[in-house]
C-alpha positions in Angstrom: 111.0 -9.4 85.9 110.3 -8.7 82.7 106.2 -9.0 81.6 106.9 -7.6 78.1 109.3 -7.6 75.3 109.5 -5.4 72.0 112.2 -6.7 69.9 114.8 -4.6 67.9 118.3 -5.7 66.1 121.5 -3.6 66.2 123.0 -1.6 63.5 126.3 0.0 64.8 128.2 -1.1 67.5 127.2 -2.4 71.4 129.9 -1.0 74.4 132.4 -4.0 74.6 132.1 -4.6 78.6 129.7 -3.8 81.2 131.8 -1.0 82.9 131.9 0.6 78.8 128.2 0.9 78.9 127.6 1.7 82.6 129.9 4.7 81.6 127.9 5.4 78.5 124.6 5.4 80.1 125.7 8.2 82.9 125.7 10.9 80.2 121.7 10.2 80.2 122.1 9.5 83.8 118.5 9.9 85.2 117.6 13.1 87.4 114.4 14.2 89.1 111.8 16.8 87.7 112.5 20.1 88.3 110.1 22.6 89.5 108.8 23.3 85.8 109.6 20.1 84.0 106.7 17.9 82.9 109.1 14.6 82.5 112.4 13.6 83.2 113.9 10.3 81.8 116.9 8.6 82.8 119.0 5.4 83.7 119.3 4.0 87.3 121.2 1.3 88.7 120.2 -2.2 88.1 120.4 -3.2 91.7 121.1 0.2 93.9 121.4 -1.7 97.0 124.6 -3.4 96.2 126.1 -1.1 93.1 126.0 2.2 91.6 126.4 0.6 87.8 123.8 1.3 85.5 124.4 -2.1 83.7 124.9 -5.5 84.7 126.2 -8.2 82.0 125.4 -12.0 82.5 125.0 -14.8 80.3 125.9 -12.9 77.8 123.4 -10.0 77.9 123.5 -6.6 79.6 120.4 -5.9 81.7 119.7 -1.5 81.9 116.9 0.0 84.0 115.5 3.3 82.6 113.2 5.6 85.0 110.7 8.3 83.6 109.4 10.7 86.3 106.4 13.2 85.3 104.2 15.3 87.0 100.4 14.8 87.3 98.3 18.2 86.8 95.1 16.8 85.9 93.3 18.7 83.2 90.2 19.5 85.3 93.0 20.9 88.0 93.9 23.7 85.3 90.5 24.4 83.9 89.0 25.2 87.5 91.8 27.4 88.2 91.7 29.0 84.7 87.5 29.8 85.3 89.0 31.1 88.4 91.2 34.1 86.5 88.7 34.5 83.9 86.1 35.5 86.3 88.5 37.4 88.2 89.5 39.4 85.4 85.9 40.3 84.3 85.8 41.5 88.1 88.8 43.6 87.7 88.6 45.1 83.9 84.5 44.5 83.5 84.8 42.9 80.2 85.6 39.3 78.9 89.2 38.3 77.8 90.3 37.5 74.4 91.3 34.2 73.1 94.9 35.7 73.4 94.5 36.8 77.4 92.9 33.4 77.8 96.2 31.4 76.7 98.1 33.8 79.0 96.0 32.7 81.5 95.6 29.3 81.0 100.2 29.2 80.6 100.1 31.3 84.2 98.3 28.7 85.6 99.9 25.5 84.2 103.1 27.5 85.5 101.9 28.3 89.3 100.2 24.6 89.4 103.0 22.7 87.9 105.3 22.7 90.6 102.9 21.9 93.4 101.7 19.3 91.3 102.1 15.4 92.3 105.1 13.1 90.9 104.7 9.5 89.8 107.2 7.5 88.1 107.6 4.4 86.0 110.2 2.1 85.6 111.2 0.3 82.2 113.5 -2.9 82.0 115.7 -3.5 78.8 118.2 -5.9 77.7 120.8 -6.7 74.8 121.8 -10.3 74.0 125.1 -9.5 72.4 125.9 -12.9 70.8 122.6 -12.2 68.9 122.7 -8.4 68.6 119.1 -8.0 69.5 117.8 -5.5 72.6 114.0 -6.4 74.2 112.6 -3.9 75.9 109.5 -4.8 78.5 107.4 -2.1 77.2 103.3 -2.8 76.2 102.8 0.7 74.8 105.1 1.6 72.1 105.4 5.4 73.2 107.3 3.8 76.5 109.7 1.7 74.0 109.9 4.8 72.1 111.3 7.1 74.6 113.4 3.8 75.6 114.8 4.2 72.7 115.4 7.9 72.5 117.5 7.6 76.0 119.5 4.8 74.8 120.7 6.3 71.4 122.0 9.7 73.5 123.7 7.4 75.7 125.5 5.4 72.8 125.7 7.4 69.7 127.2 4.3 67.8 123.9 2.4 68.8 121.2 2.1 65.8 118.5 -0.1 66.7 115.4 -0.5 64.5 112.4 -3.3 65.1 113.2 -7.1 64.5 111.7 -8.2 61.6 111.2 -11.6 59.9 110.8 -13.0 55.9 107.4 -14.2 56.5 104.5 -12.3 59.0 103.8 -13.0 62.0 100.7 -14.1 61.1 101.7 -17.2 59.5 102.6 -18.1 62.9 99.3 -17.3 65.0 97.2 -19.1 62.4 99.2 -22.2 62.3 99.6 -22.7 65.9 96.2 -21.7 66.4 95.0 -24.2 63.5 97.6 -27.2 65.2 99.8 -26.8 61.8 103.4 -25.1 63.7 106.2 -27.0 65.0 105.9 -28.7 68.4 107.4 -26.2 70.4 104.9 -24.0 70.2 101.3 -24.7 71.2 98.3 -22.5 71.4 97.3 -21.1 74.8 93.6 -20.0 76.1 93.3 -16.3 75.0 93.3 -14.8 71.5 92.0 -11.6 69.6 90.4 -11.3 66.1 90.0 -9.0 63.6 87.4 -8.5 60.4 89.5 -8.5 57.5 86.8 -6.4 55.5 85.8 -4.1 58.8 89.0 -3.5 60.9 86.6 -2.0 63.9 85.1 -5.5 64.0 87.0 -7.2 66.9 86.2 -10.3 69.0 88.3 -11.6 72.1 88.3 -14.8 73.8 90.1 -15.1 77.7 90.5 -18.0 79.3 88.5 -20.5 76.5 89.6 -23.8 74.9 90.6 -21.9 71.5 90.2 -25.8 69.8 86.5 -25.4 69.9 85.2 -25.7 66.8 82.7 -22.7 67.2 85.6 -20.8 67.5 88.1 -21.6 65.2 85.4 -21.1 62.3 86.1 -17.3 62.8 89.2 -17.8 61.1 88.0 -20.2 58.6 85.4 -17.9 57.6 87.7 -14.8 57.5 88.9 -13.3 60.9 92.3 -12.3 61.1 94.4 -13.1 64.5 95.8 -10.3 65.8 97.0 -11.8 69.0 97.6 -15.2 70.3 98.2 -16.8 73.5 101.6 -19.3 73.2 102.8 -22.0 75.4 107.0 -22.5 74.5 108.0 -26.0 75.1 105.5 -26.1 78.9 108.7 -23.3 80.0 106.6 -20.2 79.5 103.5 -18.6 78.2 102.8 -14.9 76.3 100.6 -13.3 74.5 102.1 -12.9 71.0 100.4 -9.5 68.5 100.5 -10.3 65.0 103.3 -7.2 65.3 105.7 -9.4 67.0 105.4 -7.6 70.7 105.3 -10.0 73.8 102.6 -9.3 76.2 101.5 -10.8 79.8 105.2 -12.8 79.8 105.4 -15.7 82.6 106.9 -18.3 83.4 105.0 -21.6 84.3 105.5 -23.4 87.2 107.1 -20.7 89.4 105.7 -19.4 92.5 106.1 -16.0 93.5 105.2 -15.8 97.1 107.0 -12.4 97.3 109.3 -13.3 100.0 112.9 -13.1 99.3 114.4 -16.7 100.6 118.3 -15.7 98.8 120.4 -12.5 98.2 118.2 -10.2 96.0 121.3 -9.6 93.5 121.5 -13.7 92.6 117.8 -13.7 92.8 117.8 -11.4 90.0 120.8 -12.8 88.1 119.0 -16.1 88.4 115.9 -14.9 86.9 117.7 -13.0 83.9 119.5 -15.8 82.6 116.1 -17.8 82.7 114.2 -14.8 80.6 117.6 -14.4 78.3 118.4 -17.8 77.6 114.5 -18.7 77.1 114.0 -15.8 74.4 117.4 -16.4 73.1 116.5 -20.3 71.9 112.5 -19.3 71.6 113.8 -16.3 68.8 116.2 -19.1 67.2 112.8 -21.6 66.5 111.2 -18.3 65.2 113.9 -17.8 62.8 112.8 -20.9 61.2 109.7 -20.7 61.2 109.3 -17.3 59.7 112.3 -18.1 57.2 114.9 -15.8 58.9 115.6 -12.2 59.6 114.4 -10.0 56.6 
C-alpha cells in the first residue's frame, strides 16, 4: 500500500466520523483536465468498486486517496511547432519576429497543442491516526506532499498540519543504529547514504552491503554525515529513513505479494491498513523516546 510516509502533526481540528470527512473532501472532489488545464487535483474514493466515500476509518485512522491528472506536452513538442510559425511568418511578412511576436507564438502553440496533448495521472495515499493526531502521506518528492497538502487544507479549513518534528535530530538516530548504540528495536539494514560534512556535493551510497564493515563505518568515524539509513523495526518491516525524517522504499518483511487476489479486495485492504497504521503508530511511539519527544 503505502511505499512512503512524510509525517506531519495536526493543529486545528480532524472531522469527527468518516461520513464528516467523506463530506468535507467532496468540496475538492477530484475532476478531470479540461481542454486547457495543465493539472487537475482531487480526492477519489478509497475503494470505488464497493463505495462512493472518499474516506474510510479503521483502527482508528482515516485512509484518503488523492488523484493529480496533468497533461504531457513535451518541450521539444512546442519548440518544433513554434520553428514551424516562425518560419512561416518570415514567409508571410519577409522579416524576422520580435521577442514579443515570439511569445505570442510560442502561447498560440502551447494553446492549439495543449488539448490534443496526452493525459497521465498519479495517485497519492494519505492517512490520519486520530488517537495520535498525526497524518503520513506516501509521497518521495515533497512537491507531491505539498500539493497533498494544499487539497486537504481546502477540503477542511479547520485542518493545520505542519511537519512532525522531534527534541533531538534525526541524525542521532542514523548514527547510533548505524554504530550498534540505539535501542533493540531498531537495527541497521544493508543500504545507507553519506554526506561530507565540509563539501555537501561529496556523497557516497552503499546498496545492498553489510554496513558493519569496518571499511565502511570509518566514513563516519572520520567525518561523513548519514543522510539516509536503511532500518529493520523489530524483523516486522524495513525503510529507508533521511536524516529529514521521510520514509522511503516502506515493506513489510515476510509477505508475499504474488498479485493475485485470494479474499475480497475491500478486507484485503482493511487488513493491510491496520498492519501499516498500527506498525507506524507503535514504531513513532519508540521514536518519541528516542529523540526525547515531539518538539
Amino acid at each position: 500500500m503505502f511505499r512512503n510516509v512524510r509525517f506531519y502533526s495536526l493543529e486545528g481540528d480532524w472531522p469527527a466520523s468518516e461520513e464528516a470527512l467523506s463530506k468535507d473532501l467532496e468540496n475538492a472532489g477530484f475532476e478531470p483536465c479540461g481542454p486547457f488545464t495543465e493539472r487537475s487535483s482531487g480526492w477519489i474514493p478509497v475503494d470505488a468498486d464497493t463505495s462512493d466515500s472518499l474516506a474510510r476509518r479503521v483502527n482508528g485512522a482515516d485512509l484518503i486517496r488523492l488523484r493529480s491528472q496533468s497533461r504531457v506536452l513535451p518541450h521539444a513538442v512546442v519548440r518544433e511547432e513554434l520553428e514551424a510559425r516562425i518560419e512561416e511568418y518570415r514567409e508571410r511578412t519577409q522579416e524576422a519576429p520580435s521577442p514579443r511576436e515570439k511569445r505570442r507564438l510560442k502561447a498560440e502553440a502551447r494553446d492549439e497543442l495543449l488539448p490534443k496533448s496526452m493525459l497521465k495521472s498519479d495517485r497519492i495515499w494519505g492517512y490520519f491516526d486520530i488517537k495520535e493526531k498525526m497524518l503520513g502521506i506516501d509521497a518521495a518528492q515533497e512537491t507531491a506532499a505539498e500539493r497533498f497538502l494544499r487539497r486537504l487544507q481546502a477540503s477542511c479549513d479547520r485542518v493545520n498540519l505542519k511537519p512532525l518534528q522531534y527534541r533531538k535530530p534525526f541524525d542521532d538516530l542514523l548514527t547510533k543504529v548505524f554504530l550498534g548504540g540505539a535501542p533493540s528495536q531498531f537495527t541497521v539494514g544493508r543500504e545507507c547514504r553519506m554526506q561530507d560534512a565540509a563539501d555537501t556535493g561529496s556523497l557516497v551510497r552503499w546498496t545492498n552491503f553489510d554496513l558493519s564493515d569496518r571499511s565502511i563505518r570509518d566514513h563516519v568515524a572520520h567525518g561523513m554525515r548519514l543522510t539516509h539509513l536503511e532500518l529493520v523495526y523489530e524483523n516486522i518491516m524495513s525503510f529507508v529513513l533521511s536524516d529529514k525524517g521521510v520514509i522511503t522504499k516502506l515493506k513489510f518483511l515476510g509477505m508475499d505479494d504474488d498479485g493475485e487476489d485470494h479474499e475480497d479486495p475491500l478486507a484485503r485492504l482493511d487488513a493491510e491498513f491496520v498492519l501499516l497504521t498500527g506498525t507506524l503508530r507503535k514504531m513513532l511511539g519508540d521514536l518519541r523516546k528516542v529523540l526525547g519527544g515531539l518538539a
